[in-house]
Phi, psi and omega in degrees: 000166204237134178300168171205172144194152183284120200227132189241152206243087160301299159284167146304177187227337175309104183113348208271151145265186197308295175339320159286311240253325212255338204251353237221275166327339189274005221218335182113010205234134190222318202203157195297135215062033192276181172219160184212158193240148193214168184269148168264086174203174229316326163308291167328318197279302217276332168312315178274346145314348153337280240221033199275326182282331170289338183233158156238138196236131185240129147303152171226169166227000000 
């Protein structure tokens, strides 16, 4: 079984720049509390490395 994580849209998107805005969709997150469940590997980690000021992120097994 593949590890994941839950990744939650904490901040606004109002003000961001595109680059963030674009990586903050691409992961499934539109609006504040949305959640998204994502696989955890290299992509990912670096999108939300992205996006780190912006998000809370829970590990799953």
């Amino acid at each position: 079984m593949m590890a994941t994580l839950k990744i939650k849209l904490v901040k606004s998107l109002i003000g961001r720049k595109d680059d963030q805005i674009a990586t903050a969709l691409s992961l499934g997150l539109k609006r504040i509390g949305a959640e998204t469940i994502q696989p955890d590997n290299a992509a990912t980690r670096g999108k939300i490395f992205k996006i780190k000021h912006l998000i809370q992120v829970v590990e799953e097994k």
